[in-house]
C-alpha positions as CSV (number, residue, x, y, z in Angstrom):
1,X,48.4,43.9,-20.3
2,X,45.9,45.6,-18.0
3,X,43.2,45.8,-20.6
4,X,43.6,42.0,-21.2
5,X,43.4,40.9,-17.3
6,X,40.4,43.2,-17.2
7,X,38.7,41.8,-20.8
8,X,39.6,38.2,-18.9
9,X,38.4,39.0,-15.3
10,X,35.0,40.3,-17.2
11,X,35.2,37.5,-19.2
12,X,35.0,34.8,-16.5
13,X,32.7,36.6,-14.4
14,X,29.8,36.3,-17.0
15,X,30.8,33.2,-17.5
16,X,30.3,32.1,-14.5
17,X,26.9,34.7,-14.2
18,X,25.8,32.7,-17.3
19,X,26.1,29.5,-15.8
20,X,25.1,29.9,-12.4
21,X,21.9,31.1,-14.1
22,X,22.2,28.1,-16.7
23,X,22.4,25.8,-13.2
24,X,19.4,27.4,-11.7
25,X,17.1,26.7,-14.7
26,X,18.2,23.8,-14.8
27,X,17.2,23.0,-11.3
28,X,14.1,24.0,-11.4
29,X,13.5,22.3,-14.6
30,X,14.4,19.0,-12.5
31,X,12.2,20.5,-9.6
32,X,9.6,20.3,-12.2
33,X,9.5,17.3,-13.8
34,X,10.6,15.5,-10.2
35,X,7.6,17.6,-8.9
36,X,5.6,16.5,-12.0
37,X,6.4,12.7,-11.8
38,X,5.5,12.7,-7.7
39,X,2.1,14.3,-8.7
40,X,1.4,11.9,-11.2
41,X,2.7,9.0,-8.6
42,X,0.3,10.5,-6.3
43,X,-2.7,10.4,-8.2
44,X,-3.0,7.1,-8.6
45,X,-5.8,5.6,-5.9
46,X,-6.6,2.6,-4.1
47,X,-9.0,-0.2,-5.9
48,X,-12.1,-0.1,-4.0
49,X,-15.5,-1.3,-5.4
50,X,-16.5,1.9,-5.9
51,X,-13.9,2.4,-8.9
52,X,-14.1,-0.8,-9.9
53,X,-16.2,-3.5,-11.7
54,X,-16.1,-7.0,-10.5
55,X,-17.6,-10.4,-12.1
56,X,-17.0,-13.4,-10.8
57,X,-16.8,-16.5,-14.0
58,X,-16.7,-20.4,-13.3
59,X,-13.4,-21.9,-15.6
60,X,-13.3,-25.1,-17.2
61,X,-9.7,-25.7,-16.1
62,X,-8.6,-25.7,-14.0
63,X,-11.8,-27.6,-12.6
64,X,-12.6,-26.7,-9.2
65,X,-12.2,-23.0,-9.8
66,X,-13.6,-19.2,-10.5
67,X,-12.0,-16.1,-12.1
68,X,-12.7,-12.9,-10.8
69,X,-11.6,-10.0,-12.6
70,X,-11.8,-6.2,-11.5
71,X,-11.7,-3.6,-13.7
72,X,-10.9,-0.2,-13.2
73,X,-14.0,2.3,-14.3
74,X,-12.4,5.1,-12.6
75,X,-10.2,7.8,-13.9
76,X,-7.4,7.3,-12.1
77,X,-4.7,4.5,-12.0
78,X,-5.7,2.1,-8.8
79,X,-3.2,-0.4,-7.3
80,X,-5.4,-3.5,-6.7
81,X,-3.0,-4.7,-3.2
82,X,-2.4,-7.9,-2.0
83,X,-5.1,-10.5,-2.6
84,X,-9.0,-9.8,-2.3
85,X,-10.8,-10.7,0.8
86,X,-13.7,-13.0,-0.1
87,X,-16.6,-14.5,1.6
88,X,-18.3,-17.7,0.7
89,X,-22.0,-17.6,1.0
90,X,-23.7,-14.8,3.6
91,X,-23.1,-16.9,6.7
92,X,-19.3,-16.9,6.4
93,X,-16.8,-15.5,9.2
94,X,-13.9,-15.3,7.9
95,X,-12.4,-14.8,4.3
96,X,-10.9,-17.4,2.5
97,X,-6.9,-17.8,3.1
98,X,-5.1,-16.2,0.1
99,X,-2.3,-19.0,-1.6
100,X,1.2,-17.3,-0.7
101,X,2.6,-18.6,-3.3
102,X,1.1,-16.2,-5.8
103,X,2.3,-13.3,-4.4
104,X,3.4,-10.9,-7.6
105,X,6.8,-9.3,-7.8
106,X,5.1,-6.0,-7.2
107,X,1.5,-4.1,-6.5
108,X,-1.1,-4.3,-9.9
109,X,-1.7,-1.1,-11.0
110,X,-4.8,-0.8,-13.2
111,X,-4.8,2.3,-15.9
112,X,-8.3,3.2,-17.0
113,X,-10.1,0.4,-18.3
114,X,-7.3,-2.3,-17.5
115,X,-8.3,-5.2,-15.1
116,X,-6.6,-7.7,-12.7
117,X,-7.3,-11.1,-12.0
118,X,-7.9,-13.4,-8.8
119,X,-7.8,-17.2,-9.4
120,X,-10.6,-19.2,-6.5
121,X,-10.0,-22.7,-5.4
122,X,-13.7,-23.5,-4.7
123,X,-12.7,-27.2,-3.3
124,X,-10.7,-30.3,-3.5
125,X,-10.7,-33.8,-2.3
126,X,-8.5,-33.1,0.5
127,X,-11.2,-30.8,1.9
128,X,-13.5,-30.9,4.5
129,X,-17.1,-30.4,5.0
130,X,-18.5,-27.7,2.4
131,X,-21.7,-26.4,0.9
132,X,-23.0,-25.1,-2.2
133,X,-23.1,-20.8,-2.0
134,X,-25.0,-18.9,-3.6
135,X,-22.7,-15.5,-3.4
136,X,-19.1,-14.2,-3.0
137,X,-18.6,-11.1,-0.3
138,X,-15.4,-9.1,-2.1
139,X,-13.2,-6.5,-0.4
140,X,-10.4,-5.1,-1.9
141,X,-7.2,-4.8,0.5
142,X,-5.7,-1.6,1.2
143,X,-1.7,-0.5,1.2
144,X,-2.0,-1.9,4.4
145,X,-3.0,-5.2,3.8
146,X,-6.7,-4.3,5.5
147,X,-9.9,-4.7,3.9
148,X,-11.7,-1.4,2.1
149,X,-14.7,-0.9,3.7
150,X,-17.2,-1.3,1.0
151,X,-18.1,-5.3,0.3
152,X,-19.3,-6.0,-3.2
153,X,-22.2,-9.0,-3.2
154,X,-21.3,-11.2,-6.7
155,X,-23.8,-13.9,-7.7
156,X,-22.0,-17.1,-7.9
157,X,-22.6,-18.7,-11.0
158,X,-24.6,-21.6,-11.7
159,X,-27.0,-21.4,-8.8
160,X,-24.5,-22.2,-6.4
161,X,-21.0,-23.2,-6.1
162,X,-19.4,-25.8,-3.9
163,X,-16.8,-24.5,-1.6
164,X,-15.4,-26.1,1.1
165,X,-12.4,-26.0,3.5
166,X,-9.8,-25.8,0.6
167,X,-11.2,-23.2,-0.4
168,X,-8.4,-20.1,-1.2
169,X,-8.1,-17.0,-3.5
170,X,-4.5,-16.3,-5.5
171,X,-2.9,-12.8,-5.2
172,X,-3.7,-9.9,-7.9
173,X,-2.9,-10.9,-11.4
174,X,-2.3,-8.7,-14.5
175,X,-3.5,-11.4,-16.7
176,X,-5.9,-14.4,-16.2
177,X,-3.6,-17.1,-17.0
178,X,-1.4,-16.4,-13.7
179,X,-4.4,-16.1,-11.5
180,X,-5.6,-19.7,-12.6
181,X,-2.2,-21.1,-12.2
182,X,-2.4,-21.9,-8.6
């Protein structure tokens, strides 16, 4: 009876040696990949115009409007936050007001190579005054909702487009339909 308490008592005990060190590989295996997925959540960057390409396009339809599109050159994922900050023409205070309305469900985040789209409402009739500009003044916004610090100068298309106090500039897109929607 004493040799089989001892066999059991030897028995559990490296049992429980086994997985205590079962349990500690296993946590650190989780450390890892937790570790692993925060690094990779981490590298991703802020769009800037410094790792990203911007054109602006005139649409057909919706009339009245401009695409711009960013695309990431860099080699990191950026999140392209918020809505650009734009400036009509070189004399321009203040940006045009982004449309509310097309705020995404969540922040764009551009892979590699990927781009995301802003829709521009360059004028309608219920606006006032106005003038034909020549360029468009682009900041990207930071997590903050701020503007980078680096403005990209686009040539407007056309010689000149008309914008006036209608103007405004849709939230991010992932995809150029969405951005013209508004």
């Amino acid at each position: 009876m004493r040799i089989a308490t001892r066999f059991a008592s030897r028995t559990a005990a490296s049992s429980m040696v086994v997985a205590a060190a079962l349990a500690f590989v296993g946590f650190q295996a989780a450390g890892q990949t937790a570790s692993a997925a925060a690094t990779k959540a981490s590298s991703a960057v802020t769009c800037t115009t410094a790792n990203t390409k911007l054109t602006v396009t005139e649409v057909s339809r919706p009339i009245n409007h401009l695409l711009l599109k960013a695309t990431n050159t860099g080699t990191k994922p950026c999140y392209a936050y918020s809505a650009p900050y734009l400036r009509a023409g070189t004399d321009a205070h203040a940006p045009l007001p982004w449309t509310e309305e097309s705020t995404p469900q969540s922040v764009v985040t551009l892979e590699p190579g990927q781009s995301a789209y802003a829709g521009i409402t360059t004028s309608s009739p219920e606006g006032e005054g106005g003038a034909t500009e020549k360029t468009l003044g682009v900041f990207f916004a930071d997590k903050k909702g701020g503007a980078t610090s680096t403005e990209k100068t686009l040539k407007l298309p056309n010689d000149g487009i008309f914008f006036n106090s209608a103007a405004t500039v849709t939230y991010w897109q992932d995809n150029a339909a969405d951005a013209l929607t508004w």
